[in-house]
N, C-alpha and C positions, 0 to 999 in steps of 0.2 A: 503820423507816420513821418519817418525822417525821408530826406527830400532824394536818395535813391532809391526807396524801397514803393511796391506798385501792392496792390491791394491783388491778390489773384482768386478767380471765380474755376474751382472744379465744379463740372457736372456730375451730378448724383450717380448716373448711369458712365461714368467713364471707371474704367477696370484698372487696374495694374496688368504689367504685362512682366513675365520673364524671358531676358536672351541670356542666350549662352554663345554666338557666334553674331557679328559684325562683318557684314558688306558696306564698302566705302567707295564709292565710284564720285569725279569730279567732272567739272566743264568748266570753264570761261567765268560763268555767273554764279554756278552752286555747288555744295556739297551734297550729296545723297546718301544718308547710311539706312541701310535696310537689315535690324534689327530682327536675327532669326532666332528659334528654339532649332537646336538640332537634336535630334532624337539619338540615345542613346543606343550603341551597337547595329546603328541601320544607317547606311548610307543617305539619307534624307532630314532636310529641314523645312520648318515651317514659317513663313514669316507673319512674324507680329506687327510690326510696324515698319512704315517709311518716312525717312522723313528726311526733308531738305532744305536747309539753312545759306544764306550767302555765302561768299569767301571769308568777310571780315569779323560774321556772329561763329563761322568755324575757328576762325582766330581764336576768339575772346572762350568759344568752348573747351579749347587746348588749353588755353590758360587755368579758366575755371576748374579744370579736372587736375591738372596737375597740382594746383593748392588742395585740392578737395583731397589726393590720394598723399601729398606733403604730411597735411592734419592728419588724417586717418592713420600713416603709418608713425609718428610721432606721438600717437594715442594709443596705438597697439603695434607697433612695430613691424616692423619690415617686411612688404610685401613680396613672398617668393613665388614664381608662376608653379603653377601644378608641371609636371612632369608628363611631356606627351606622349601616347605606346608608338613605337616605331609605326612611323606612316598616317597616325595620327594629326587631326583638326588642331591647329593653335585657337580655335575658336572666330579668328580675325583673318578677314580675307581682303585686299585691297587692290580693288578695280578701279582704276582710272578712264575715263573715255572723254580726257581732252581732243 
């Protein structure tokens, strides 16, 4: 293995999960994104996962994703956001509780 890359162990019983909508709330020490399904035509979501990273692995996340969606659209081209119906979820909701 080259000297950045780490050996990773999934568990048998761990799932995949889909979200469609992102909660982002922060403080002082962490990021928290809580990873929802929101259900189509009904006012309610589910959440799949939580999960909370430092300041500085949120850094390196931003980064990560921006090269990630770079590539992606450079392989298939240009990412345009869906179109929301008036009054409609952008999917991303960002809550802060510094």
């Amino acid at each position: 293995m080259a000297g950045n890359e780490i050996n990773v162990q999934i568990p048998q019983n761990l799932d995949p999960v889909y979200s469609n909508m992102i909660q982002i709330a922060f403080k002082d020490d962490e990021f928290t994104m809580m990873f929802l399904h929101q259900l189509p035509a009904v006012n309610q979501a589910k959440a799949k996962a939580i999960v909370s990273i430092s300041p500085s692995h949120a850094k390196k996340l931003l980064a990560a994703l921006q090269k990630s969606v770079n590539d992606y659209e450079e392989k298939f081209g240009s990412i345009t956001p869906a179109a929301q119906p008036e009054g409609g979820s952008d999917g991303f909701t960002l809550r802060g509780y510094s």
